[in-house]
Backbone as XML, in Angstrom:
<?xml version="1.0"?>
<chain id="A" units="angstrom">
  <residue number="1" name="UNK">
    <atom name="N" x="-1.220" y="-20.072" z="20.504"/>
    <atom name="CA" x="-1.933" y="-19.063" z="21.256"/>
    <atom name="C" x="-2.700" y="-18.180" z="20.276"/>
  </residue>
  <residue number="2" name="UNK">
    <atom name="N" x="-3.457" y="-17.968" z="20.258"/>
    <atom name="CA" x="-4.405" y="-16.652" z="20.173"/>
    <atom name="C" x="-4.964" y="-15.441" z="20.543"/>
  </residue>
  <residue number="3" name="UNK">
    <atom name="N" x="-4.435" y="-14.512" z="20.282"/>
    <atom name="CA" x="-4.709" y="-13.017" z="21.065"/>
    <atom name="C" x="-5.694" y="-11.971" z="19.668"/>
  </residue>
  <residue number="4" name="UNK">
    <atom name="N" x="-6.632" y="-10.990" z="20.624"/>
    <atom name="CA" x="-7.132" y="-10.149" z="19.618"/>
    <atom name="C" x="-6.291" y="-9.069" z="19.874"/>
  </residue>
  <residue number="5" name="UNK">
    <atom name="N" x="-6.225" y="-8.090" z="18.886"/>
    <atom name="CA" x="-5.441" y="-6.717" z="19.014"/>
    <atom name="C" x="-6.712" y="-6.015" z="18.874"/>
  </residue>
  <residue number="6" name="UNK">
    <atom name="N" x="-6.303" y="-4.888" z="19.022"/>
    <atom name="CA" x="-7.676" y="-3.249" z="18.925"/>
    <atom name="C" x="-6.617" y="-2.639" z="18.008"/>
  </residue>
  <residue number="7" name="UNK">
    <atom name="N" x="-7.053" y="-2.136" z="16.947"/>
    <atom name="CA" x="-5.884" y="-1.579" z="16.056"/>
    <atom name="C" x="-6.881" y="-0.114" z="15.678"/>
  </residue>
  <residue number="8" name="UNK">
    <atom name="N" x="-6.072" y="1.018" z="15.514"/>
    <atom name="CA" x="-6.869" y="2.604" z="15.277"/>
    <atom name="C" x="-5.909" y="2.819" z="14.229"/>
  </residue>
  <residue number="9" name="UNK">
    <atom name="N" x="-7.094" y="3.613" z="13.450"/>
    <atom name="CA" x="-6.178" y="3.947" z="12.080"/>
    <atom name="C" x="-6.062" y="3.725" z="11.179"/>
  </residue>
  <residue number="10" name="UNK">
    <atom name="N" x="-6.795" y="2.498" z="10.653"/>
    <atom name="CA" x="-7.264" y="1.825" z="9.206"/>
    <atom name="C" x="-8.334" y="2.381" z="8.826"/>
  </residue>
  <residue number="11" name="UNK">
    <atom name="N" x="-8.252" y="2.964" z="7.541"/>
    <atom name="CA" x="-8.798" y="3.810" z="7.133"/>
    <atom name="C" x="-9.930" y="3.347" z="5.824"/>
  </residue>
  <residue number="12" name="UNK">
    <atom name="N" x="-9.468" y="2.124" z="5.680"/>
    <atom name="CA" x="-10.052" y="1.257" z="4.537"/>
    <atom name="C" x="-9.079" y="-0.138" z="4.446"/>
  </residue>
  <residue number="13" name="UNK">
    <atom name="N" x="-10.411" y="-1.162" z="3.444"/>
    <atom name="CA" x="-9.613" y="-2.864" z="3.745"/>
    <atom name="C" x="-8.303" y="-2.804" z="3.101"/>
  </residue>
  <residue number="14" name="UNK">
    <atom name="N" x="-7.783" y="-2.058" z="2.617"/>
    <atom name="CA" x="-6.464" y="-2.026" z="2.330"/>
    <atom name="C" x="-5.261" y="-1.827" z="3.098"/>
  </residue>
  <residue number="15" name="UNK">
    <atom name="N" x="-5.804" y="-1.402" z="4.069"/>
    <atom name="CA" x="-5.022" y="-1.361" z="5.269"/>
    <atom name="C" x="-5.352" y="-2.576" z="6.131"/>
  </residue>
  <residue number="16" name="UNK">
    <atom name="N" x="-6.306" y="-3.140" z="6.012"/>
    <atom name="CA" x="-6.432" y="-4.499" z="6.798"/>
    <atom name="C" x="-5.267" y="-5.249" z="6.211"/>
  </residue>
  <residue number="17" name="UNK">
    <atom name="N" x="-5.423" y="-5.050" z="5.088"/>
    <atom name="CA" x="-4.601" y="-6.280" z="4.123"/>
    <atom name="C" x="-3.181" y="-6.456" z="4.196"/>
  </residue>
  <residue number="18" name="UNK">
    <atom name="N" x="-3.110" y="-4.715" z="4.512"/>
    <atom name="CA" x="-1.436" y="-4.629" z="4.735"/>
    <atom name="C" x="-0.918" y="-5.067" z="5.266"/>
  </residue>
  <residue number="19" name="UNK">
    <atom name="N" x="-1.695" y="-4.681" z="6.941"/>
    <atom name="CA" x="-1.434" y="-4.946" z="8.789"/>
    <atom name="C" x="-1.490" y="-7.066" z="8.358"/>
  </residue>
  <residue number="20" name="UNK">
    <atom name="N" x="-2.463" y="-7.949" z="7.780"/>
    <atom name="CA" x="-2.431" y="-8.987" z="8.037"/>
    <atom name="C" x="-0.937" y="-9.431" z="7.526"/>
  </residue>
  <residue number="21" name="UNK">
    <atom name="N" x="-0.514" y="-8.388" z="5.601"/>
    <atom name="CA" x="0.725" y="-9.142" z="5.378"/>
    <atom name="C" x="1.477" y="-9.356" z="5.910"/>
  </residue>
  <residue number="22" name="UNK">
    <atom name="N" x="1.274" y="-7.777" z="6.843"/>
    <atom name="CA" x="2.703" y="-8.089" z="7.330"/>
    <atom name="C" x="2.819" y="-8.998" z="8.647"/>
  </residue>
  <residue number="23" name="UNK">
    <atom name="N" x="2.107" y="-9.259" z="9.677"/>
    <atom name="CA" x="1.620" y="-10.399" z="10.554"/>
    <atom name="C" x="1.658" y="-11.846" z="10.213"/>
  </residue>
  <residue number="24" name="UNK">
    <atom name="N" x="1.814" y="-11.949" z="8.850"/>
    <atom name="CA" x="1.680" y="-13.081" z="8.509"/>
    <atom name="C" x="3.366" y="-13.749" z="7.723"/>
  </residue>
  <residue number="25" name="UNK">
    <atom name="N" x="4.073" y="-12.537" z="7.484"/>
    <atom name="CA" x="5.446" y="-12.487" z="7.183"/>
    <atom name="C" x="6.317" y="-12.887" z="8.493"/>
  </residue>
  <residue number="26" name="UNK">
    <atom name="N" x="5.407" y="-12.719" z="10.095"/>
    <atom name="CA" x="5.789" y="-12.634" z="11.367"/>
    <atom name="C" x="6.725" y="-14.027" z="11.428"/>
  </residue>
  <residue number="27" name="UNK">
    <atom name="N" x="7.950" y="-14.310" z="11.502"/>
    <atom name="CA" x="8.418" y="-15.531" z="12.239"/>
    <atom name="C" x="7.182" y="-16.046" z="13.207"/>
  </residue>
  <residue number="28" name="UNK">
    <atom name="N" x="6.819" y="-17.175" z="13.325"/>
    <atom name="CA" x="5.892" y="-17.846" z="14.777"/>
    <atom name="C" x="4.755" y="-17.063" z="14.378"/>
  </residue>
  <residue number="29" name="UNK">
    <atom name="N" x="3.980" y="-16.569" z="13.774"/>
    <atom name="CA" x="2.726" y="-16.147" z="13.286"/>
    <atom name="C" x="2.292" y="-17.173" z="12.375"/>
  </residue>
  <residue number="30" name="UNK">
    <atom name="N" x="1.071" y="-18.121" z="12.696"/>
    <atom name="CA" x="0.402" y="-19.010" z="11.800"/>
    <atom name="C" x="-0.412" y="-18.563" z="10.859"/>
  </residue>
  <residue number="31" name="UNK">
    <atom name="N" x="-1.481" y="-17.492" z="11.273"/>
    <atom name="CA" x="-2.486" y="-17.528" z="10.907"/>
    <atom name="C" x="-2.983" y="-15.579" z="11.378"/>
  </residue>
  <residue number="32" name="UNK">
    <atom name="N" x="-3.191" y="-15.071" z="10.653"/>
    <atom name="CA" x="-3.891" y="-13.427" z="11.019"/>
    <atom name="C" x="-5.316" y="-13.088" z="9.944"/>
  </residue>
  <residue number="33" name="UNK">
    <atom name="N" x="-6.208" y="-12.596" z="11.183"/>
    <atom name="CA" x="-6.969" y="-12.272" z="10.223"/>
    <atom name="C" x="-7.787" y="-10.834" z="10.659"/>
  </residue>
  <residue number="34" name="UNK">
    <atom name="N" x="-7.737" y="-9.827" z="9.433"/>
    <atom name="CA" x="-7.766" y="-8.319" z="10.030"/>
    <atom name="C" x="-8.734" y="-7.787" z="9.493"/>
  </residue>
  <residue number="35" name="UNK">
    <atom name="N" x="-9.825" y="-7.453" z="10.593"/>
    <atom name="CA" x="-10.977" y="-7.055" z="10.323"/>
    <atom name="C" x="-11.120" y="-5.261" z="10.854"/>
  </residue>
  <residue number="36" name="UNK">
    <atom name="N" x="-11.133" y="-4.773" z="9.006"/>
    <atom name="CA" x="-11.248" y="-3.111" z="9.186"/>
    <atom name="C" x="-12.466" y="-3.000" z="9.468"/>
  </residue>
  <residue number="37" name="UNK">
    <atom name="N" x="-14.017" y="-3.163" z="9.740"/>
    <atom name="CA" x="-15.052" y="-2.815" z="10.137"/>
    <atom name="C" x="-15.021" y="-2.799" z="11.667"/>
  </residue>
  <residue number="38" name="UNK">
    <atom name="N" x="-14.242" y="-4.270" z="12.092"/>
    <atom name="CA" x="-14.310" y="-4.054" z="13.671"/>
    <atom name="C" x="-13.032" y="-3.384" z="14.486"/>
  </residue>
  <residue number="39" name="UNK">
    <atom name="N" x="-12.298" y="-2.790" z="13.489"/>
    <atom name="CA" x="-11.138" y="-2.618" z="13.905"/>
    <atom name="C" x="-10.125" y="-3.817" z="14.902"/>
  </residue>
  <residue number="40" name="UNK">
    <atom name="N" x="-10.287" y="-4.960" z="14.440"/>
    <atom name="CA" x="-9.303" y="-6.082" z="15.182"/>
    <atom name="C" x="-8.222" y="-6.673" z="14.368"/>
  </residue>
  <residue number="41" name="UNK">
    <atom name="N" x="-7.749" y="-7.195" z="14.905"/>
    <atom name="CA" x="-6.868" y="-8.527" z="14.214"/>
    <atom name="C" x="-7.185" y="-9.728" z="15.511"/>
  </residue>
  <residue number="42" name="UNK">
    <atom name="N" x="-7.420" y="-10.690" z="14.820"/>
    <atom name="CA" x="-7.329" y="-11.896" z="14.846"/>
    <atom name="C" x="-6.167" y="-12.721" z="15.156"/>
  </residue>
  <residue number="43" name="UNK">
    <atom name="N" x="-5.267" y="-12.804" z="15.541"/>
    <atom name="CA" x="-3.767" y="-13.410" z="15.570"/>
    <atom name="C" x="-3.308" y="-14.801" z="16.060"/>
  </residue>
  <residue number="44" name="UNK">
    <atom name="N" x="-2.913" y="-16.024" z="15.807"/>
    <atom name="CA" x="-2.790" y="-17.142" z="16.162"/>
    <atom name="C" x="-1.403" y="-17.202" z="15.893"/>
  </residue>
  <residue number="45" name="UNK">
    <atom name="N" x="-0.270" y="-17.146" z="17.249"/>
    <atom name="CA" x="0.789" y="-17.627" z="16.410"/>
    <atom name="C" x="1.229" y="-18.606" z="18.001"/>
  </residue>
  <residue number="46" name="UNK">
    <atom name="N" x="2.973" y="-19.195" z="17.478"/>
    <atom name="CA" x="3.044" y="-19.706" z="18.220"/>
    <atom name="C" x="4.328" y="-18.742" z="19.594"/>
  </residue>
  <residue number="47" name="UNK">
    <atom name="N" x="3.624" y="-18.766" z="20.856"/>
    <atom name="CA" x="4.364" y="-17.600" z="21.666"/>
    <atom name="C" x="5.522" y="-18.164" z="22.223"/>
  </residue>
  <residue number="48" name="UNK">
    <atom name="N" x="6.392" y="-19.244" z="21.615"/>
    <atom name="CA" x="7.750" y="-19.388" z="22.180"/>
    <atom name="C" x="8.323" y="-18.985" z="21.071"/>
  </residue>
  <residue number="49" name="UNK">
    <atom name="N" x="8.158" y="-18.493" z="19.955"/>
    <atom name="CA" x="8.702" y="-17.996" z="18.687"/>
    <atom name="C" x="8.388" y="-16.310" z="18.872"/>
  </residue>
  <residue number="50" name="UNK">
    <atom name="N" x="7.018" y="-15.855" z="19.209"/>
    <atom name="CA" x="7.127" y="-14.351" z="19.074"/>
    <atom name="C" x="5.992" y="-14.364" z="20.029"/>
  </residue>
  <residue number="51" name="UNK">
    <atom name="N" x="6.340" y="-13.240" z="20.671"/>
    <atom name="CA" x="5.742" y="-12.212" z="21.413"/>
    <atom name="C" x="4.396" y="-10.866" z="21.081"/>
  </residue>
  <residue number="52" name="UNK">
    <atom name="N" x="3.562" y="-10.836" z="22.063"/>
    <atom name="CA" x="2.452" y="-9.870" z="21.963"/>
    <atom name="C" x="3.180" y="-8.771" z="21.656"/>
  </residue>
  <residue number="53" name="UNK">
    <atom name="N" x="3.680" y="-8.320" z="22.177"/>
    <atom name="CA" x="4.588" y="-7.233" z="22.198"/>
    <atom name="C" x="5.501" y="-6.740" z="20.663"/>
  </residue>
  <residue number="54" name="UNK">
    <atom name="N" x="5.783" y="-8.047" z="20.325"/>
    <atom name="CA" x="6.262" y="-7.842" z="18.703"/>
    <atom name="C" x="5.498" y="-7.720" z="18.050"/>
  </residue>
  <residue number="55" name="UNK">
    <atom name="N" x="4.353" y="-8.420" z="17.954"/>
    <atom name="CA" x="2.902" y="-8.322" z="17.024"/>
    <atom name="C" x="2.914" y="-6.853" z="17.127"/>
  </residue>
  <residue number="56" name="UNK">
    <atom name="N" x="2.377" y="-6.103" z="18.379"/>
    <atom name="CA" x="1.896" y="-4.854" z="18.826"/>
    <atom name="C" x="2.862" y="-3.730" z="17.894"/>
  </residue>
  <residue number="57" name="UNK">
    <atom name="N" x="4.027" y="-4.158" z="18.002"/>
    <atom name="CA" x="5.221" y="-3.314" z="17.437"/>
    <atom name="C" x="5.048" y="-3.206" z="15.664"/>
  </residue>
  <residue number="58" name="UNK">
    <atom name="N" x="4.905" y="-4.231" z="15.109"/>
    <atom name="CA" x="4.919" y="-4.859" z="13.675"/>
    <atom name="C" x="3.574" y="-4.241" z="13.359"/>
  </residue>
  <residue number="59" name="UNK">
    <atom name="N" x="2.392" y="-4.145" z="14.130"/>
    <atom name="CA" x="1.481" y="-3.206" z="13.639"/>
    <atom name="C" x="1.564" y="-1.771" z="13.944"/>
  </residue>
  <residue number="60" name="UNK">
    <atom name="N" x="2.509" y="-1.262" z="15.157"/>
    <atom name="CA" x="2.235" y="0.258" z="14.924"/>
    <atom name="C" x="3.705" y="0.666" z="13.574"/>
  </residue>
  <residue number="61" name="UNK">
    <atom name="N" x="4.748" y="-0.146" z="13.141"/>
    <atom name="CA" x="6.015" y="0.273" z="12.376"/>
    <atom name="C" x="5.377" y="0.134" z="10.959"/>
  </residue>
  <residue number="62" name="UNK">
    <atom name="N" x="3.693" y="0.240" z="11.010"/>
    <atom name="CA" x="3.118" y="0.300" z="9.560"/>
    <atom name="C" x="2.134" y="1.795" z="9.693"/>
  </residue>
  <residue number="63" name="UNK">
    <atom name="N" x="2.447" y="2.280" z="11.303"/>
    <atom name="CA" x="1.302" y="3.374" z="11.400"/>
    <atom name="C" x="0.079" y="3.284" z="12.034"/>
  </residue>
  <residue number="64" name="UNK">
    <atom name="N" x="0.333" y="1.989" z="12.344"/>
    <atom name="CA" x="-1.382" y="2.386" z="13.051"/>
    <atom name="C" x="-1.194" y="1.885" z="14.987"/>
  </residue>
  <residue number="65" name="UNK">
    <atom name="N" x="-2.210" y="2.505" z="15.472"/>
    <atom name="CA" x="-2.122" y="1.878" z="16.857"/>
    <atom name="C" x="-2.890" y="0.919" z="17.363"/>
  </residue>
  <residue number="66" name="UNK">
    <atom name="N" x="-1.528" y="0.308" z="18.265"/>
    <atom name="CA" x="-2.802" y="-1.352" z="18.406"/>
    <atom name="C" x="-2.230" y="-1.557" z="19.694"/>
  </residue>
  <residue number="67" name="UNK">
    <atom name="N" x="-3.302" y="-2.345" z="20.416"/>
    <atom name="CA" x="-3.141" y="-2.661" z="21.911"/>
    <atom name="C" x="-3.896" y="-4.205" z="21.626"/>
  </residue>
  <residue number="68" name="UNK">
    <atom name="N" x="-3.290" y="-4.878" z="23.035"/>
    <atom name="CA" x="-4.063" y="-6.425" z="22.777"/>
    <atom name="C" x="-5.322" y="-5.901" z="23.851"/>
  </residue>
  <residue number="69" name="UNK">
    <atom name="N" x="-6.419" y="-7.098" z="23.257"/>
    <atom name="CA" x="-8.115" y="-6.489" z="23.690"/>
    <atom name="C" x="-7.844" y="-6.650" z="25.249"/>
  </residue>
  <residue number="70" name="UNK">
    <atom name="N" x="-7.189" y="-7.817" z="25.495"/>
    <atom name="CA" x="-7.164" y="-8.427" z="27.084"/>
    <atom name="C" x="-6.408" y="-7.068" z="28.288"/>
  </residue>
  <residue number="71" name="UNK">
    <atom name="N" x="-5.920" y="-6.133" z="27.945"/>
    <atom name="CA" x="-5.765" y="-4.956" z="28.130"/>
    <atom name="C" x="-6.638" y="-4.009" z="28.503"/>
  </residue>
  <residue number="72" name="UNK">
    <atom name="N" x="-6.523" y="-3.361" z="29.751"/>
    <atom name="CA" x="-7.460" y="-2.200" z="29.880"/>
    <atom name="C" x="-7.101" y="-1.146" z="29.221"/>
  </residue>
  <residue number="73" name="UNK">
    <atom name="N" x="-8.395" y="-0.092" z="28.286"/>
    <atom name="CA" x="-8.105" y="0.738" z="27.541"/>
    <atom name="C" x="-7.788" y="1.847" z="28.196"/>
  </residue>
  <residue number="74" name="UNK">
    <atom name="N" x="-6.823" y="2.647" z="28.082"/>
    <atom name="CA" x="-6.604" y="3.964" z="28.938"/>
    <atom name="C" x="-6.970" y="5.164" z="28.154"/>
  </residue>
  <residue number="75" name="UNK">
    <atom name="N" x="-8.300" y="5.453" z="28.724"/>
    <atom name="CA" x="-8.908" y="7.107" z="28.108"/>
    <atom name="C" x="-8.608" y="8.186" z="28.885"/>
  </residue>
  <residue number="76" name="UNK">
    <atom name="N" x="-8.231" y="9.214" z="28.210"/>
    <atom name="CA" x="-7.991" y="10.108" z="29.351"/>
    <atom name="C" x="-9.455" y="10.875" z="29.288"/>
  </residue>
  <residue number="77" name="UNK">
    <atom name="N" x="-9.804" y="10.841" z="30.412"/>
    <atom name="CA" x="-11.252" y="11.351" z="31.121"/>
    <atom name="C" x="-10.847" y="12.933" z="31.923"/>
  </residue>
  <residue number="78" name="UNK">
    <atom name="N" x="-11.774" y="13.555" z="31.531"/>
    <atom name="CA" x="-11.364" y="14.932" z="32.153"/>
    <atom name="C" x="-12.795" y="16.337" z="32.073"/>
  </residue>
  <residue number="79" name="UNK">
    <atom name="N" x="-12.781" y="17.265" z="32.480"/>
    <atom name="CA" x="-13.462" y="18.278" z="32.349"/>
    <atom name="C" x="-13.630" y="19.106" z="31.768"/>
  </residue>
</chain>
């Protein structure tokens, strides 16, 4: 499977680099690839081994916030 994340909070590619190590340390994670200009990750793993939800977790327990793209974004809109 393949999912994109929206990740906030990378501040430079060194933080891409981090968020991919550690995605890529993931049990059932094949393949990550983390793009700080567009703010994404890239993620290919296999989902009877790990979960969106763990990915999601494994990138915010480094600090940053991430939602998968296929997700509606919730802004709070107001006056």
């Amino acid at each position: 499977m393949r999912r994109e994340f929206h990740i906030k909070g990378m501040h430079c590619e060194s933080c891409a680099v981090e968020i991919r190590e550690q995605l890529e340390t993931t049990a059932g994670v094949l393949k990550a690839d983390v793009n700080y200009g567009g703010k994404t990750a890239n993620v290919e793993f296999d989902d009877a081994v790990v979960q969106e939800k763990t990915l999601v977790k494994k990138i915010q327990d480094l600090g940053y916030q991430a939602t998968v793209a296929d997700e509606p974004q919730r802004e709070a809109r107001g006056a």
